[in-house]
N, C-alpha and C positions, 0 to 999 in steps of 0.2 A: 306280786307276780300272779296273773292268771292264767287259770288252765285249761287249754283245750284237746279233747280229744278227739280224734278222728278214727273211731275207734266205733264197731257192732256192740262192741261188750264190755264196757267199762265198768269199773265194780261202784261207782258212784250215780250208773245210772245217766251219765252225761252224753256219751259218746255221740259224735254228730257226723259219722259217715254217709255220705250222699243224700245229707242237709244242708244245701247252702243259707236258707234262710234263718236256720237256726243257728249258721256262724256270724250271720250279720245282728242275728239278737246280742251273743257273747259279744261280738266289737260293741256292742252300746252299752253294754253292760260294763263292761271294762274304761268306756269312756265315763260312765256318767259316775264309777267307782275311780275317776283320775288313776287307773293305772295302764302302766306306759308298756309293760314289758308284759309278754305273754309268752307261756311254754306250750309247743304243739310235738304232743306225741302220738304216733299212727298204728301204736300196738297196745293190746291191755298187762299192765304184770301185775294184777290183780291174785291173789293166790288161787291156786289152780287155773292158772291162766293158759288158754290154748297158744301154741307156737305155731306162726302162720311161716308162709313163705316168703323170701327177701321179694319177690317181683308184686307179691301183695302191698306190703308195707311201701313200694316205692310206689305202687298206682294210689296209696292213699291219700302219698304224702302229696303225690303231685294235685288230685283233686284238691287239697289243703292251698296249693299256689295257687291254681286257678281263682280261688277264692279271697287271697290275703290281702290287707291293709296295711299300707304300709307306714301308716302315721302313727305304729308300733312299734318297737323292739324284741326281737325274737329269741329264745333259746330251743334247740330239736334235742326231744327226750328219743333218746334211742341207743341202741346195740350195735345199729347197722352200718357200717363204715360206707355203704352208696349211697343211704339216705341222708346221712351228716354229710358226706359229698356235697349234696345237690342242696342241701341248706345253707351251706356256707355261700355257695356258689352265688342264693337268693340273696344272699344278705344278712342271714344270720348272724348271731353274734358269738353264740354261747353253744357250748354242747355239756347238753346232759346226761351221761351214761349211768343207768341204774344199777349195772351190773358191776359195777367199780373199777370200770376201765382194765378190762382183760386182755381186750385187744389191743396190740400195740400199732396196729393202723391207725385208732385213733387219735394214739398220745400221738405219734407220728405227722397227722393230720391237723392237731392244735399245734401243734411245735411249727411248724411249715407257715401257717396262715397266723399264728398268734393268735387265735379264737379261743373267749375265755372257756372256762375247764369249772364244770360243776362236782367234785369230789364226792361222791355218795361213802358214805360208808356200808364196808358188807366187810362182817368175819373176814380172817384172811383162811380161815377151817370150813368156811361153808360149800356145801355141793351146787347152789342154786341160791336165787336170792333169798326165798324164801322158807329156808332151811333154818328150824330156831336154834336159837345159841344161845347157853345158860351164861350171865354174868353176875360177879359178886360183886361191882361198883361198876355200873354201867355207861356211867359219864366217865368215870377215869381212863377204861378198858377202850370207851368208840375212843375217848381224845387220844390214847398212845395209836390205836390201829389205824386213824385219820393222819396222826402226827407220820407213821412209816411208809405209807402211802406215798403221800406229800412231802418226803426224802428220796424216795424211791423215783417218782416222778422231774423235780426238783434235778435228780441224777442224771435222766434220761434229757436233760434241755429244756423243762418246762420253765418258763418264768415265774416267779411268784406272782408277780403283779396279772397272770391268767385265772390263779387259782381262788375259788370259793368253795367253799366244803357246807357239805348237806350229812345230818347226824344219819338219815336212813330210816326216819322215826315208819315203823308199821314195818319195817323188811327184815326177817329174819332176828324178829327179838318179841316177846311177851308181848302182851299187851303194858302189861305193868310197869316193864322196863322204856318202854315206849314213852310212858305217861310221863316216868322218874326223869328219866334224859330230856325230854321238853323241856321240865320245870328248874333243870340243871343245866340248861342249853348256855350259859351266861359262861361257864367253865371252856365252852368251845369257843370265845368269840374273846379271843386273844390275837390273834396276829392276820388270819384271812376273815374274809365276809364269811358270814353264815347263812346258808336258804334253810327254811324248813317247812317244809310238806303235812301240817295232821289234819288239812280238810277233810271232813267225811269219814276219820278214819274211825276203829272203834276205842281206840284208847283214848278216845276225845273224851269219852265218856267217864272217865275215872280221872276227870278234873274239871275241879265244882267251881269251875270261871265262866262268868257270860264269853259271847265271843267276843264283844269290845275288849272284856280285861284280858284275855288269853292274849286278844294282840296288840296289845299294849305293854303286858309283859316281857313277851317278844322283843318287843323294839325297848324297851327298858333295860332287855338283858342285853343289846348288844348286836340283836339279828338286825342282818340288813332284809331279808327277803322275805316273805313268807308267801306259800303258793297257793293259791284258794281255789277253790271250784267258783264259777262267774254263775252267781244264782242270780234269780228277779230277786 
């Protein structure tokens, strides 16, 4: 899965707000990388991330259509229940909420249209996503907090066959634990798909795999997805 952001500030340095030509670099990039599905999100949750306003985020996302290809597959990273709107509306497929599906517009909104459902995990104790949280077995702790979520939702009408769960790697846990849950990510890839997100992040760094083997591991352990930043 690759990543686009349509974003001034992205912490990865990518952000491609009122670049078009720079979105048609990422579509060839993503082409000539055979991948088929791509995630576009129009806000940074970068830690200390600025909170803009919803009419912002939907004039970016909508630059983002003027722009799209459609010989893609799409999922919309966002919070915002008008911008998941207007995605689904496009053709979207997927929604992915970082904040762990707080709002119940949205579970609301994948229940209605059947649009799959990316599960992020986040504490169910945290103020923010970015709030860290101590764990004594960090793989055991996300898979029970992923597993109540994924009942809880499950309860509210969600179908299984919408759901794929994201461990949360870089949001509101250590660096460390970050690194540990990657290398343990095979413990989560039991009954739904798994994405996982550690492009760029910095707990990439506290494991001593080239990036062929880290994704290779990945797909060894079991992950269906993995999100990459679309580098030359």
């Amino acid at each position: 899965m690759g990543i686009i952001n349509i974003t001034p500030d992205s912490f990865s340095g990518d952000g491609l707000l009122n670049s078009e030509l720079s979105i048609q670099d990422k579509y060839k990039i993503a082409e000539n990388l055979d991948i088929e599905f791509l995630d576009i999100g129009c806000v940074s949750t970068r830690p200390k991330y600025k909170k803009i306003k919803i009419e912002e985020e939907i004039e970016r996302f909508e630059f983002f259509l003027k722009n799209i290809n459609y010989k893609f597959k799409y999922s919309i990273d966002s919070t915002n229940i008008n911008v998941i709107e207007k995605a689904i509306e496009a053709g979207f497929l997927v929604i992915n909420d970082v904040s762990g599906l707080k709002d119940k517009k949205i579970i609301n909104k994948a229940k209605s249209t059947e649009a799959g459902l990316i599960v992020v995990h986040r504490n169910p104790s945290s103020k923010d996503i970015h709030e860290i949280k101590e764990y004594k077995d960090v793989v055991e702790e996300v898979k029970y907090q992923l597993d109540e979520t994924i009942e809880s939702l499950i309860s509210e009408g969600i179908k299984e066959s919408q759901i794929a769960i994201d461990p949360g790697l870089g949001f509101g846990k250590r660096i460390e634990d970050s690194a540990k849950l990657l290398l343990g990510v095979n413990k989560l890839c039991e009954k739904f798909p798994v994405i996982v997100g550690y492009s760029k992040k910095k707990f990439r760094n506290l494991i001593p795999l080239s990036d062929k083997d880290l994704l290779n591991l990945c797909f060894d352990s079991g992950v269906s997805l993995v999100r990459l930043h679309l580098d030359n």
